[in-house]
C-alpha positions as CSV (number, residue, x, y, z in Angstrom):
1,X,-117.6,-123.4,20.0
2,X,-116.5,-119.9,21.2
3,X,-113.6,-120.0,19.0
4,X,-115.2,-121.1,15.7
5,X,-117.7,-118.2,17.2
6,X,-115.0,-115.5,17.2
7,X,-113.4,-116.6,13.8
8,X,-117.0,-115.6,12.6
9,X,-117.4,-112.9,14.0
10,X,-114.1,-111.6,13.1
11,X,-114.7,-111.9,9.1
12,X,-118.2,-110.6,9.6
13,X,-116.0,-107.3,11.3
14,X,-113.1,-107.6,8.0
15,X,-116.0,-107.1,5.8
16,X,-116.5,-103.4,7.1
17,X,-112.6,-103.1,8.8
18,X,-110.3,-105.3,6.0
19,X,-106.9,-105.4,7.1
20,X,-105.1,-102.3,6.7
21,X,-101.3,-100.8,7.9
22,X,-101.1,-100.0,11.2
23,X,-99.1,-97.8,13.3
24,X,-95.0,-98.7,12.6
25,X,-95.8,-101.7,10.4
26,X,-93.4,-100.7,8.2
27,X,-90.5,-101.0,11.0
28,X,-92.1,-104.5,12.2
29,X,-91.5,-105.7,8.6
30,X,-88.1,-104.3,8.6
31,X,-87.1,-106.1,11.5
32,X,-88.6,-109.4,10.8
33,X,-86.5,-109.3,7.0
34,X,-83.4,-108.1,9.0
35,X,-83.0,-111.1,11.5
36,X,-80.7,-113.5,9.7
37,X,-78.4,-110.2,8.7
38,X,-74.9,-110.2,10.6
39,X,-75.1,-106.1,10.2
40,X,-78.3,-104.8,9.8
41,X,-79.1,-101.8,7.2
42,X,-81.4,-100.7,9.5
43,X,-79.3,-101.5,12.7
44,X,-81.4,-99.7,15.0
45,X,-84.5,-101.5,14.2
46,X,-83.6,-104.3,15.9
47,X,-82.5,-102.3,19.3
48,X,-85.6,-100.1,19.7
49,X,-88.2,-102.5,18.3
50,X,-88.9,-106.0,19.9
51,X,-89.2,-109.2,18.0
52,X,-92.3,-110.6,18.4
53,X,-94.7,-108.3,16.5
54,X,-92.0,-108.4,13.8
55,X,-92.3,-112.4,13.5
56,X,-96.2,-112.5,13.9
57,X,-96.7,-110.3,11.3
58,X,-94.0,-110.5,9.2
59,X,-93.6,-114.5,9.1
60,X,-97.8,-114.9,7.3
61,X,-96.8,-112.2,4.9
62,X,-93.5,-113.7,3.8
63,X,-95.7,-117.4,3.5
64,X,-98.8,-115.7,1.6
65,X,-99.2,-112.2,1.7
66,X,-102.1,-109.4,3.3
67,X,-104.4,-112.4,2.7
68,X,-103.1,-115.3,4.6
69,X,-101.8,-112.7,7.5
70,X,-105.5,-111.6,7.7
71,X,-106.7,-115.2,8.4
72,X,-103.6,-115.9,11.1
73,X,-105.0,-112.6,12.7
74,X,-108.3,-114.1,12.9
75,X,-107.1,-116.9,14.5
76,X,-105.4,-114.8,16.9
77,X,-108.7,-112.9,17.7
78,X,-110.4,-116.3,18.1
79,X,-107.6,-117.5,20.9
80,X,-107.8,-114.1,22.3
81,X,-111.1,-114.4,23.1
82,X,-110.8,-118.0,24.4
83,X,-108.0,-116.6,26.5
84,X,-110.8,-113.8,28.2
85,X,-112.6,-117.1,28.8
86,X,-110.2,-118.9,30.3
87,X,-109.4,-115.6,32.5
88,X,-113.2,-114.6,33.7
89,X,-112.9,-118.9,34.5
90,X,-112.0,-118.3,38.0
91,X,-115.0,-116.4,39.0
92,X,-117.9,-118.4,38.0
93,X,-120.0,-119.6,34.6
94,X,-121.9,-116.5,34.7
95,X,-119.2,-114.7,35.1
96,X,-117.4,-115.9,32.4
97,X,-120.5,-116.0,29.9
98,X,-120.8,-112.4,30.2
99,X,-117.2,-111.5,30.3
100,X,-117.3,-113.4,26.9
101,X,-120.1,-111.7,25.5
102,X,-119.3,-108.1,26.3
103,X,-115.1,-109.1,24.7
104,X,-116.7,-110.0,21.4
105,X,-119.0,-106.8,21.8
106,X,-116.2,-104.6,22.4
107,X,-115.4,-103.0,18.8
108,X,-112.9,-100.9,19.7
109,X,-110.6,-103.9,20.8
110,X,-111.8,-106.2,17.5
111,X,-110.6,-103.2,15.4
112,X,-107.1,-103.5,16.6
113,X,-106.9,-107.0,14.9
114,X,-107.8,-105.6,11.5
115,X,-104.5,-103.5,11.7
116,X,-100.4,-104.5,11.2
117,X,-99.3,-103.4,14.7
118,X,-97.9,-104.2,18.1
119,X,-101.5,-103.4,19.5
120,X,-103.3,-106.4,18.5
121,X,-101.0,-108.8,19.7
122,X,-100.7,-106.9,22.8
123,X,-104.4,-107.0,23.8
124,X,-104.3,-110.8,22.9
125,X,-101.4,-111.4,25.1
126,X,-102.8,-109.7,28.2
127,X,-106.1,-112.7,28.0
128,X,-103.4,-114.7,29.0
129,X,-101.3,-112.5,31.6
130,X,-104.9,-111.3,33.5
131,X,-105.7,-114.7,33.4
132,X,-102.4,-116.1,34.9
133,X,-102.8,-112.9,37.7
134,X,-106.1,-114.4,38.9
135,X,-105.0,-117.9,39.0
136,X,-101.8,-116.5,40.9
137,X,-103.9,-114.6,43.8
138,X,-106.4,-117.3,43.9
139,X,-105.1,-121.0,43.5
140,X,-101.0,-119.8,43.3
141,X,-98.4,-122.8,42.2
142,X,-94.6,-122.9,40.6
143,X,-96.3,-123.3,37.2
144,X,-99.0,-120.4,37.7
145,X,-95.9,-118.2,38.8
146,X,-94.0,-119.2,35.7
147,X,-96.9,-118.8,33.1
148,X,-97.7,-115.4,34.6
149,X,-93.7,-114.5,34.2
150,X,-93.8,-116.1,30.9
151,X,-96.9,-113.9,29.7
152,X,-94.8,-110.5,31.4
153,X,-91.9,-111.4,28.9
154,X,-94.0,-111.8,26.2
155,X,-95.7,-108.6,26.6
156,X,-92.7,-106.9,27.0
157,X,-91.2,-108.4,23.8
158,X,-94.2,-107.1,22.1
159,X,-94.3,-103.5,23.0
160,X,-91.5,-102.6,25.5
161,X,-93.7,-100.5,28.1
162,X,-94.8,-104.1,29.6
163,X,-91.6,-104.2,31.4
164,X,-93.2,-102.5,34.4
165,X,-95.8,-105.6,34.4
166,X,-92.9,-107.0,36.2
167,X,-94.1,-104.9,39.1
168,X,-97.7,-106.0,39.0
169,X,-96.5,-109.6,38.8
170,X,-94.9,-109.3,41.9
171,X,-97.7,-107.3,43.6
172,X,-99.8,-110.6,42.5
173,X,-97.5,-112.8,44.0
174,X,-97.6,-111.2,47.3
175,X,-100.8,-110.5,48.1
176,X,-101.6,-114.5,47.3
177,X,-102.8,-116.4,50.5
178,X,-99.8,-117.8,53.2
179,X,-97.4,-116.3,55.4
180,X,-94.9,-114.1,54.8
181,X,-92.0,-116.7,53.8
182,X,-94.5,-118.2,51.7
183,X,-95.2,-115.0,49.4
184,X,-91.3,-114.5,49.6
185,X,-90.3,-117.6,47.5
186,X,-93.3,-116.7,45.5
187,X,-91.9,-113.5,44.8
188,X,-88.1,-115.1,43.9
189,X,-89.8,-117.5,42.0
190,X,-92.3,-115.0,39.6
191,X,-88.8,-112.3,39.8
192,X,-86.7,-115.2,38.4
193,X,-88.8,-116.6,35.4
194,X,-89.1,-113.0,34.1
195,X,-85.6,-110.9,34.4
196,X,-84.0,-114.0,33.3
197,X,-85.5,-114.5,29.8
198,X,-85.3,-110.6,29.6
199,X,-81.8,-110.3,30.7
200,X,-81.1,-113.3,28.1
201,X,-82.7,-111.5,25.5
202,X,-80.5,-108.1,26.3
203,X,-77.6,-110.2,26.3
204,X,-79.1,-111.5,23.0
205,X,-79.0,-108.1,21.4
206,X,-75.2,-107.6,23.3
207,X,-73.8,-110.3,21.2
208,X,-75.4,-109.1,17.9
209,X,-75.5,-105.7,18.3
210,X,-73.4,-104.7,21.0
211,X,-76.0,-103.1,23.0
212,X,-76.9,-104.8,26.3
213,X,-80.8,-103.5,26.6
214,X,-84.3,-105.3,25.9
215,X,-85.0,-102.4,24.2
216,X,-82.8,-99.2,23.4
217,X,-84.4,-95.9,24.0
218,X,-86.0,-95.8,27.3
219,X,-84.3,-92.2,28.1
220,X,-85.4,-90.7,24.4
221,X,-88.8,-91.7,24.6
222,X,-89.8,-90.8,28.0
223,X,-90.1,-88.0,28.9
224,X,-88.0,-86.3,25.6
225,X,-90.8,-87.1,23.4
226,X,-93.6,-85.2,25.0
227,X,-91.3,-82.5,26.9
228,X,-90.4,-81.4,22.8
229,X,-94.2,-81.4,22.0
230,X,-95.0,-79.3,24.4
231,X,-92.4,-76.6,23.3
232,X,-90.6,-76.2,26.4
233,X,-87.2,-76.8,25.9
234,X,-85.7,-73.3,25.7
235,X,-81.6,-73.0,26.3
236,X,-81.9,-71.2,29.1
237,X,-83.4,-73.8,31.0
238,X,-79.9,-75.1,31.8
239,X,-76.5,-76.7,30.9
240,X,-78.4,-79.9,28.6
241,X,-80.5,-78.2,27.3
242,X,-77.9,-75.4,25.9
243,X,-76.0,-78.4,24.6
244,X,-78.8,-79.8,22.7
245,X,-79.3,-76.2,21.5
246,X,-75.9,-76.0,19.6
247,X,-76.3,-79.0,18.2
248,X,-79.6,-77.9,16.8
249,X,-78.2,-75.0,15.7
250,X,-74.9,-76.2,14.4
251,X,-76.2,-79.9,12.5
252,X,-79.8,-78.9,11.7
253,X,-80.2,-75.2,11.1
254,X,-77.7,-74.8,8.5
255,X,-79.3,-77.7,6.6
256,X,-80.4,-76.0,3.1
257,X,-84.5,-76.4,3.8
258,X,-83.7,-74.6,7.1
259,X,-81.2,-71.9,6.2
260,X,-83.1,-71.2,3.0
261,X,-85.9,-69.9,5.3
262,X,-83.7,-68.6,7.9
263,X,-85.1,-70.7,10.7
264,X,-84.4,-70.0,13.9
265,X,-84.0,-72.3,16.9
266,X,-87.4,-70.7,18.5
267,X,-89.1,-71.4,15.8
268,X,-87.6,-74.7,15.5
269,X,-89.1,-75.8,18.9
270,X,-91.8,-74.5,18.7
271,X,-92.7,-76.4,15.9
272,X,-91.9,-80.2,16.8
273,X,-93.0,-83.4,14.9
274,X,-92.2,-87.1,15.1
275,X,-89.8,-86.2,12.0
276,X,-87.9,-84.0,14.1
277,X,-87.5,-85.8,17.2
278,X,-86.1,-88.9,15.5
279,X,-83.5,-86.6,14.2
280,X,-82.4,-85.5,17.2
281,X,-82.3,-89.0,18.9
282,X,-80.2,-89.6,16.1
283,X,-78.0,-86.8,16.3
284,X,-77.6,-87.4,20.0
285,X,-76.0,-91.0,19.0
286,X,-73.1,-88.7,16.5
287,X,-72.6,-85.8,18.7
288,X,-72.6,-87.3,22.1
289,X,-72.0,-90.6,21.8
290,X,-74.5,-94.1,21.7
291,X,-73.0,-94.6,25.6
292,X,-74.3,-91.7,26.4
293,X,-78.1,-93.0,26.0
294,X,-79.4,-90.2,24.9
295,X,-78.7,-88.5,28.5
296,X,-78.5,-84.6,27.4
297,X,-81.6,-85.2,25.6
298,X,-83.1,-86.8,29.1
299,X,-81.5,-83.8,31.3
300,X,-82.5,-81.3,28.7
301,X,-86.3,-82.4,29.1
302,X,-86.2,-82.8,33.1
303,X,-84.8,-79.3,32.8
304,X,-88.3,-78.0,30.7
305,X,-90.0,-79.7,33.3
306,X,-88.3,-78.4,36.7
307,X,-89.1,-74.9,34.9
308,X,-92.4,-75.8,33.8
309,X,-93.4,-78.5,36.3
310,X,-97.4,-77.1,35.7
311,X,-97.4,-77.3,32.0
312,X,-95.5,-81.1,31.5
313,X,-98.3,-82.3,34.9
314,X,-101.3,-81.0,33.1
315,X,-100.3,-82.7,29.8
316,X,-99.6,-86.0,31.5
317,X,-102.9,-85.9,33.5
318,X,-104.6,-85.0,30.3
319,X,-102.9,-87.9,28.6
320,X,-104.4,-90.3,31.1
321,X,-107.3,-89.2,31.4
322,X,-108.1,-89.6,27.5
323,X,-107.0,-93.5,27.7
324,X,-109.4,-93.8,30.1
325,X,-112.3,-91.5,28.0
326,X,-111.4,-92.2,24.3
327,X,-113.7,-92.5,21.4
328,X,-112.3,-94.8,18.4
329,X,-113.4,-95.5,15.1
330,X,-111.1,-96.8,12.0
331,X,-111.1,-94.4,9.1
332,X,-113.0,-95.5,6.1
333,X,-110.8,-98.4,4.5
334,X,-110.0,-98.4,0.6
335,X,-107.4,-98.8,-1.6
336,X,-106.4,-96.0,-2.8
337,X,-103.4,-93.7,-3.8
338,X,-101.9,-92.3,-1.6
339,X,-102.5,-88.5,-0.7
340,X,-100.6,-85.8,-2.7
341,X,-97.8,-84.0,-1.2
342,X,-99.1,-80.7,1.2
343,X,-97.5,-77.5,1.3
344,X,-93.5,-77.2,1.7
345,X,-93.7,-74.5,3.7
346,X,-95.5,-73.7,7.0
347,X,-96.0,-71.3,9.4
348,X,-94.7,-71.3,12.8
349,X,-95.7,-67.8,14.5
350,X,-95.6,-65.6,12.0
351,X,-92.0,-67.5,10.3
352,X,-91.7,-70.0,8.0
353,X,-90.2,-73.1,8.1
354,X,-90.1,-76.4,6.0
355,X,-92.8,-78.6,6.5
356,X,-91.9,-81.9,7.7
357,X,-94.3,-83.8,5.3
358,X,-91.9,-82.5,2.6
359,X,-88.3,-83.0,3.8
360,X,-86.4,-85.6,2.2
361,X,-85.3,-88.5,4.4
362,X,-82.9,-87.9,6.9
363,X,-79.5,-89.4,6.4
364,X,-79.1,-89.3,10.2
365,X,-81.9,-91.4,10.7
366,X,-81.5,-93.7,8.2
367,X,-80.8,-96.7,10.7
368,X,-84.0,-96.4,12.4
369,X,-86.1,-97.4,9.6
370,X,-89.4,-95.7,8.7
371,X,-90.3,-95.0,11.8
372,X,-89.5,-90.9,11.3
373,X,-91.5,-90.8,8.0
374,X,-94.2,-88.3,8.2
375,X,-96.0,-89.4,5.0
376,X,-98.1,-92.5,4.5
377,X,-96.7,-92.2,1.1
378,X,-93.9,-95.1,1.1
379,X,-92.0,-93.3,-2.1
380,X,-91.6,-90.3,0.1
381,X,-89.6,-92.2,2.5
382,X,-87.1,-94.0,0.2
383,X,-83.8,-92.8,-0.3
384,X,-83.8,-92.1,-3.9
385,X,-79.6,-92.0,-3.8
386,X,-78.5,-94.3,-1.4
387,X,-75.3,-94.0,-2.1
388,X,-75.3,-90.9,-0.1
389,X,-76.2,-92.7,3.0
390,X,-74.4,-96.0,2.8
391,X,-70.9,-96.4,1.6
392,X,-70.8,-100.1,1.1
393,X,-72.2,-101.1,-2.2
394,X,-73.7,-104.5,-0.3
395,X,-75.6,-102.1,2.1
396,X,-76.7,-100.4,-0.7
397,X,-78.1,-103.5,-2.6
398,X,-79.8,-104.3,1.0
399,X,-81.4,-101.5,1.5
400,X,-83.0,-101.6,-1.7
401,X,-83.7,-105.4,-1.2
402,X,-85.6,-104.3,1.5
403,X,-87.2,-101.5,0.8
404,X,-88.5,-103.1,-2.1
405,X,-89.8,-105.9,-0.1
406,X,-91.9,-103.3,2.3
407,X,-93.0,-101.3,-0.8
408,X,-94.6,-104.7,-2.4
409,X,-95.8,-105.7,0.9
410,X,-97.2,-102.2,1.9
411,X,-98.8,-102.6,-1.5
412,X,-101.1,-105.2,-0.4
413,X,-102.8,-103.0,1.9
414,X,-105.6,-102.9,2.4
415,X,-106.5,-106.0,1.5
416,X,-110.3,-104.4,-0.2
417,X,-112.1,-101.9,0.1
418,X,-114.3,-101.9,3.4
419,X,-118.4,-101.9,2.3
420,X,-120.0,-99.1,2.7
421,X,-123.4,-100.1,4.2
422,X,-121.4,-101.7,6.9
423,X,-118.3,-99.8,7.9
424,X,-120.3,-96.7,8.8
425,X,-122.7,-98.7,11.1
426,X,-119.8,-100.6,13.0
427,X,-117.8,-96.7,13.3
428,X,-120.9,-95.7,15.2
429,X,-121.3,-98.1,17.6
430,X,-117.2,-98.8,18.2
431,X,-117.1,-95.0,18.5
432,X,-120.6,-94.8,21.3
433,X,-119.1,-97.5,23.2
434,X,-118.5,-97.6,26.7
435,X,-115.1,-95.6,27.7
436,X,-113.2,-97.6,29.9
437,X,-113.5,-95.5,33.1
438,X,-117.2,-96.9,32.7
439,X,-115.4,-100.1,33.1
440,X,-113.7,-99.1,36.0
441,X,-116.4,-97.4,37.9
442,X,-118.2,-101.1,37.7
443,X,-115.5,-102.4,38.9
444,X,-114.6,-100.3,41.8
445,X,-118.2,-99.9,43.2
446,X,-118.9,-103.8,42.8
447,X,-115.1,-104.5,44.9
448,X,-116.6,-102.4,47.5
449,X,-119.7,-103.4,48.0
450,X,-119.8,-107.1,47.6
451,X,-115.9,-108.6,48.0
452,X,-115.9,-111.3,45.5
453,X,-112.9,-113.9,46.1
454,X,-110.2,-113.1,44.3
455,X,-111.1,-109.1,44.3
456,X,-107.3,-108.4,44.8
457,X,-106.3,-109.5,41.4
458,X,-108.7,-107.4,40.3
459,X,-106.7,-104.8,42.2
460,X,-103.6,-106.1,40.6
461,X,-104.9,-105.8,36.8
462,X,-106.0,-102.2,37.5
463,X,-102.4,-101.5,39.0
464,X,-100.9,-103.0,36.1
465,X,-102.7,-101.3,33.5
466,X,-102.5,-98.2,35.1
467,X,-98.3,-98.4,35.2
468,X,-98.4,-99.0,31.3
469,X,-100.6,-96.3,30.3
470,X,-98.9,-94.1,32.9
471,X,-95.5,-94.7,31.1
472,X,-97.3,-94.1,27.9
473,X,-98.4,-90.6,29.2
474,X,-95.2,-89.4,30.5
475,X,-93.9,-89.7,26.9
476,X,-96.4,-89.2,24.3
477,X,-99.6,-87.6,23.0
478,X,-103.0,-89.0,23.8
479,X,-103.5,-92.2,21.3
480,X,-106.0,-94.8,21.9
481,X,-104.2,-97.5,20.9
482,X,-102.1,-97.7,24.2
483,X,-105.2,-98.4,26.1
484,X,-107.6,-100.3,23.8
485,X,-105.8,-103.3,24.7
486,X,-106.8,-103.3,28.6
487,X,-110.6,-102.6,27.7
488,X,-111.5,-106.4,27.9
489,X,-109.7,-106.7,31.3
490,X,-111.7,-103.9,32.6
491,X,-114.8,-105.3,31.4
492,X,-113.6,-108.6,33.0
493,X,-112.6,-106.6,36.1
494,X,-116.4,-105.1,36.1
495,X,-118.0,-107.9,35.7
496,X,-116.1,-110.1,38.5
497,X,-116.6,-107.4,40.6
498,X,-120.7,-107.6,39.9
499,X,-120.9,-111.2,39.3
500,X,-118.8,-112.9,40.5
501,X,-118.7,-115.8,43.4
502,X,-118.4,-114.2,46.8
503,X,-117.3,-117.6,48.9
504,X,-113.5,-118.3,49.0
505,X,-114.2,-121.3,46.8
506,X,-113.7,-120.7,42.7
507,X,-114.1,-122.8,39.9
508,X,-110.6,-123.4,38.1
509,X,-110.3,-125.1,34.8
């Protein structure tokens, strides 16, 4: 009955939110067309993505289209919902009922399955890994253990920051009931059913792509990525950070958008976009070396940050503190053109410099699919000469194979226009919903003051959503996506906390 619930309520929802792109849904694509390919066009696609977004999303549209992939995600909302269920189980019918009730009320977290990204399948994962946490601290077993490592693979494989899950997992197998040896195997056990699979899967991408990681990047992501948005990487800072300086210098300024304007490298860094720091990962890769992972760009931001150590704090803090206080609303869905091109040049204090909405695409970055793009224009992102980028004529015909492929697929999107009466109503109330330090307030004041069994793996949830979004904020810009998908568990946490059983005995299903 909940299911067939949630189905309805989700195409009630697609009639204001139809499904729509979605951040890096292009790449996902890319990677699912790309997995029978013995060498990639897009090689490094299928190093730093991870495959199961790519087959969840890519695997409906190659069967029927937007269409059928919006009814698989419907289903997916359904069983995620179920899954909230099945988590709140533990802690009473009341409980559970209004853990339910305040999920399917949570618009913020619905909207996520009315877009092509990671995030939606990430928030329907974690019904399943909060459950398996409870079930480990309350009632643990070998095959409670295993599902909750299971569940930390699977997240991980779905956006890579759920590796550090592997540390709550093992905070929820200690602080289980039983003595110390007890907890110990506990710990081997939970440990062992999760680094295997990912150590499998990294020797997966060793044998294909000769790169023994789950997913490549780590070092350019965090903390490069925000340490360049902040605009604190100056040569003087130290040795890396004059070696990624030349290399601006030398394989970037003397490109013809940037010497026509006589950019310097101030101005250069001081103007940093998404566009721009994928070219640098990738020229890290030519000039230093893919062994190197990306280190100089890794010393060059922890030398920003021992020089600025106030500026890179605050923005981190800040970071967090928005995934826990967001407003979210989807944009008005309709099918549409897309958007002219804006200016080619901007302004950077007083000096001009190309705008990164209307650079051609990077030859450098080719490999990493469209992940760099700074348009939502498709046709802006195609190589119109690819010749110039690949030498073999069959990596030509594959690239425009594929890039076909995503153009008829991106096509499809959105699947209608949203209706009017009803998108604007369901914007309001997803945007005046609770933030999630509501949630956690709830939570924290009920743990206190009334002890509910199980309370720890209430503890444990928190910790683990705090170490993903805490990753997330030492390497990027505040986006609410990275924490919609924990809004249910705080909800669950809250309402455990306030309603849940407070003798040592719990209801398991």
């Amino acid at each position: 009955m909940l299911f067939v619930l949630a189905v309805a309520v989700y195409w009630l929802e697609a009639l204001a939110w139809p499904l729509q792109r979605g951040r890096d849904s292009w790449d996902y694509w890319l990677y699912y067309l790309q997995l029978g390919d013995a060498h990639p066009t897009f090689s490094d696609v299928m190093v730093f993505r991870t495959p199961l977004t790519p087959l969840v999303t890519g695997l409906p549209m190659s069967i029927g289209g937007a269409r059928f992939l919006e009814a698989t995600m419907s289903v997916v909302y359904a069983a995620a919902i179920v899954g909230w269920a099945w988590a709140a189980r533990p802690f009473g019918r009341v409980a559970t009922l209004v853990s339910v009730a305040v999920a399917l009320a949570l618009l913020p977290y619905a909207a996520m399955f009315h877009e092509v990204s990671s995030d939606f399948l990430f928030g329907a994962l974690l019904a399943l890994w909060c459950g398996f946490v409870i079930r480990t601290v309350l009632a643990p077993s070998t095959q409670v253990l295993v599902g909750l490592s299971l569940t930390t693979v699977a997240l991980t494989l779905t956006r890579p920051a759920g590796q550090v899950l592997v540390l709550a997992a093992a905070a929820a197998a200690l602080v289980s009931g039983g003595s110390w040896r007890v907890r110990g195997r506990r710990l081997a056990v939970a440990l062992a059913a999760t680094l295997v699979p990912l150590l499998l899967w990294a020797g997966v991408n060793a044998i294909r792509y000769d790169d023994f990681t789950v997913a490549r990047g780590g070092k350019a992501w965090v903390p490069f990525f925000k340490v360049l948005s902040l605009r604190t990487i100056d040569p003087q800072n130290g040795p890396a950070s004059r070696r990624l300086s030349r290399m601006i210098e030398r394989d970037v300024l003397t490109l013809p958008p940037y010497r026509r304007l006589h950019v310097g490298l101030r101005t250069y860094l001081d103007s940093p976009s998404n566009l721009e720091a994928i070219r640098l990962i990738a020229l890290s890769d030519r000039e230093f070396g893919r062994s190197s992972d990306y280190s100089v760009l890794y010393d060059a931001s922890v030398e920003a940050i021992r020089r600025h150590p106030g500026r890179y704090a605050h923005s981190v803090a800040q970071t967090f503190w928005h995934f826990l206080w967001f407003r979210f609303a989807l944009e008005p869905v309709r099918r549409a053109p897309p958007p002219p091109p804006g200016p080619a040049v901007i302004q950077v204090g007083g000096h001009a410099r190309p705008s990164p909405e209307a650079l051609a695409p990077m030859a450098q970055a080719a490999r990493f699919g469209f992940v760099w793009c700074p348009s939502d224009a498709i046709e802006r992102c195609i190589f119109k000469h690819p010749a110039g980028v690949f030498r073999s004529v069959a990596q030509r015909r594959r690239y425009r194979q594929l890039v076909g492929r995503i153009r008829d697929w991106n096509a499809e999107l959105p699947v209608r226009n949203g209706a009017r009466a009803l998108e604007g109503k369901a914007n309001t109330l997803s945007w005046h919903e609770p933030a999630p330090v509501f949630w956690l307030v709830l939570a924290l004041v009920g743990v206190i003051w009334r002890r509910p069994a199980g309370w720890p793996a209430l503890v444990v949830i928190a910790f683990g959503a705090a170490l993903v979004l805490f990753v997330h904020a030492l390497s990027q810009e505040p986006q609410a996506e990275y924490a919609i998908p924990f809004l249910p568990a705080f909800a669950l946490a809250a309402v455990a906390a306030a309603r849940g059983q407070r003798s040592a005995t719990v209801q398991e299903t």
